[in-house]
N, C-alpha and C positions, 0 to 999 in steps of 0.2 A: 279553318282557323281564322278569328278573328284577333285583330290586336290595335288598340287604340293607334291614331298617328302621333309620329312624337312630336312634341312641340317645335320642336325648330325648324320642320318640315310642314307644318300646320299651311303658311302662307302659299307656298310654294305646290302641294296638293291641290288647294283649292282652285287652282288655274290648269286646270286640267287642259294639258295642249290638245290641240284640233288636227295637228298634224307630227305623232309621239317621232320622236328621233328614231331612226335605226340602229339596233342596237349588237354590240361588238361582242367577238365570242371572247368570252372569257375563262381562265380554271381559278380557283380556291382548293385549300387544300385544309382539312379538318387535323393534324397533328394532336396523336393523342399519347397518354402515359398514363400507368397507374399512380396513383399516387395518397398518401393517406387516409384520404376524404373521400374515396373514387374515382372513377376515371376524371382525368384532367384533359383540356387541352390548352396550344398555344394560342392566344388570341391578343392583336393588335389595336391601341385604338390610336385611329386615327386622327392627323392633326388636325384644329378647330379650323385652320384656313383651308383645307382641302376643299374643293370644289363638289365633289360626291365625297355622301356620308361622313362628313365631318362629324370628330367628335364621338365617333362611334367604333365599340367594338365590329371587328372582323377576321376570320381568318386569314393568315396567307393566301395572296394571289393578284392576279390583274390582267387583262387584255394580251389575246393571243399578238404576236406579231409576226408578220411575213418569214421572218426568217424561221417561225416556230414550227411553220408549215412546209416553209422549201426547201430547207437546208438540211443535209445526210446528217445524223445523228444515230452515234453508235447505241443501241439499242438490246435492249435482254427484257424477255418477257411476252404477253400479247398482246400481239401486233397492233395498229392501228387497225386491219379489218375487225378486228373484235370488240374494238373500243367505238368505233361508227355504229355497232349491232346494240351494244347500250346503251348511247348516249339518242342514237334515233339521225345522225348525222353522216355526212361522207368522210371518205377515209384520209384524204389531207384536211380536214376540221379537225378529224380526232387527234391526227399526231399533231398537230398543231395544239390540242389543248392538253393533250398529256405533256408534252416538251413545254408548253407554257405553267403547267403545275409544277412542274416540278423544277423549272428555273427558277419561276417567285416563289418557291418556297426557301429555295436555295436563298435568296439576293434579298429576302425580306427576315429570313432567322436563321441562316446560317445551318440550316439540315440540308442534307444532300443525298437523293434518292438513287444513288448511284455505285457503282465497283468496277473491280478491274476486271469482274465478268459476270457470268446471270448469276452466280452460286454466292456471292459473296459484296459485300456493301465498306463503305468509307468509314471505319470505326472512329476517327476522331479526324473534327473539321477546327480543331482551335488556332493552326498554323498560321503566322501572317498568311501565305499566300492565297487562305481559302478568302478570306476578309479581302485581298486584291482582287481576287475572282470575283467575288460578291462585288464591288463597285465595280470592274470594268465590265460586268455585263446589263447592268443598273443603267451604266453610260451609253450600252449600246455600242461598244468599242471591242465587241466579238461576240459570234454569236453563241449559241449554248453547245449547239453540235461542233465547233469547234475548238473550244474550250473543254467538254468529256475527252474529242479526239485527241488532241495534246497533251492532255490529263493522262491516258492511258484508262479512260473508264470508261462504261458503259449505263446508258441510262435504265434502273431498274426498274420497270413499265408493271410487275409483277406484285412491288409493292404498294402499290396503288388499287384502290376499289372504288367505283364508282357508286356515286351516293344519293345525287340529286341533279336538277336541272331546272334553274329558276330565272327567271324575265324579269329585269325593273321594271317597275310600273310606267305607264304611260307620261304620267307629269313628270318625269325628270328627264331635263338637261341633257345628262348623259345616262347612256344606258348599256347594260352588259346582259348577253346572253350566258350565262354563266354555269356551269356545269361548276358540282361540288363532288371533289375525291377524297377519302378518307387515307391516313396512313398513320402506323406505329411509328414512333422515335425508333430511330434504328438504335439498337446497343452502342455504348461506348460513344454516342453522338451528344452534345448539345448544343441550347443556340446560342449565336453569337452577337456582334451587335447590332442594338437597336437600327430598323428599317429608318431611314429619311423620312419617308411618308407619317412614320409613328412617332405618338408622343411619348406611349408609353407601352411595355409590351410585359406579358405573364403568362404561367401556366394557372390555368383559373379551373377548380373543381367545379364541375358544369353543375351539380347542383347548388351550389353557394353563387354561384353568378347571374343564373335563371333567379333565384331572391332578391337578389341585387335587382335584377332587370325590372321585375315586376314590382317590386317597391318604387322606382323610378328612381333609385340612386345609378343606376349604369344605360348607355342608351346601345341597343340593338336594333338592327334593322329585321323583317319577320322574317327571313331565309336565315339569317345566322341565330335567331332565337330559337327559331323552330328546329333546328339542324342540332343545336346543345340540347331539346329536349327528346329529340330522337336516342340521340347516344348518350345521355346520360344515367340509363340504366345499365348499359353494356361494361364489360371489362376491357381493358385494351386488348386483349387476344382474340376478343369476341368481335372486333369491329370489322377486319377483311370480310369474313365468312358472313355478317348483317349483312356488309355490300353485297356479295356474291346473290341472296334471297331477293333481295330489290326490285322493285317494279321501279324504272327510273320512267319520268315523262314530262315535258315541262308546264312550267306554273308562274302565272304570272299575277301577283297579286292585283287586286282591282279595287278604287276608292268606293266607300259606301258610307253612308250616310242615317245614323242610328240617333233618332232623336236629337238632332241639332247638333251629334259628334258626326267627327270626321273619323273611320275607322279603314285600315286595310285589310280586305278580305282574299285567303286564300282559300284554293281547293286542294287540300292536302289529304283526301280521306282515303284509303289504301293504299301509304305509301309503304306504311312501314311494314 
């Protein structure tokens, strides 16, 4: 897959560092719904001051944290060994990026992949205290595993499917080793408010926003373009059991240079 660079990345490409940053693991999470047009998902776009991908749409997610990895978190589902066998990674990385998915999904739109045991999920998250939840774990003022335990839930690890594994490119700043997880809006949930990081947030019919994209009225980075052109033929029902088929492996876009443009090329060919 090829796809032009966007312009506001144009200057910052062209300086291709010599010595790329090491980069941080990170989860995204694809939240999806049916919805009139086709399948939908939740998608953020980021504020223009943000330091990475400003200005751009993104799913839910962000940088694993220490606590993501060391700290007991009540758990239903498989395990982290199972999750290190798809992702290509060890087993405190994986529960490190599943508890990282599914906090930022939580503390950026208000779904919560979670219940009071494996068989059953949080049917409505609109109570103040979820919204309190959501900022003090934002704050860093408790961790995730202690927040379910006090909760009385369990983190649901099940409704999660592994989707993708994709590398910033070398020219940027910062960088994220970023695994991408798929999941259905659980029944009876929605989201709540708007993330800090965001300026504005939707359910966006993946094939009206891929138009959008490619017209260049909306700006996507290639892992989240590519990733709405993946699932944009699928149903919501259809999306775990996609992940389930998956060859995951990671991909790290790479600058090239096509007649005096500046383009990012990926190797995405049998992924789907």
């Amino acid at each position: 897959m090829r796809i032009p660079v966007p312009e506001m990345l144009k200057e910052r490409a062209a300086l291709v560092a010599d010595s790329p940053v090491p980069p941080r693991d990170a989860a995204t999470v694809v939240v999806v719904r049916d919805g009139a047009d086709g399948i939908e998902a939740y998608l953020l776009r980021r504020q223009p001051t943000m330091e990475f991908a400003p200005g751009m749409y993104v799913f839910p997610g962000g940088g694993v944290d220490d606590a993501d990895r060391t700290t007991e978190v009540p758990w239903a589902g498989p395990p982290p060994s199972v999750w290190a066998q798809r992702f290509g990674c060890s087993e405190d990385v994986a529960k490190g990026l599943v508890c990282a998915a599914v906090r930022e999904t939580f503390e950026e739109s208000g779904v919560l992949l979670a219940g009071p045991d494996g068989d059953s999920v949080v049917a409505d998250t609109s109570a103040p205290q979820f919204q309190q939840a959501r900022l003090a774990l934002e704050a860093r003022e408790m961790t995730f595993g202690a927040y379910l335990a006090d909760s009385g839930l369990v983190l649901r690890a099940d409704l999660l499917g592994a989707w993708s594994h994709w590398i910033t490119p070398a020219f940027e700043p910062r960088r994220f080793d970023t695994r991408f997880f798929v999941a259905v809006l659980p029944e009876g949930q929605a989201v709540g408010e708007l993330a800090r990081e965001a300026e504005r947030a939707l359910w966006a019919p993946l094939s009206k926003v891929l138009e959008a994209v490619r017209a260049g009225g909306e700006g996507m980075l290639p892992p989240t373009f590519f990733t709405c052109q993946e699932i944009a033929g699928l149903a919501a029902s259809e999306v775990l059991d996609a992940a389930e088929r998956r060859t995951v492996r990671a991909i790290e876009p790479k600058l090239v240079e096509v007649d005096g443009e500046l383009f990012l090329e990926s190797d995405t060919e049998g992924l789907s």
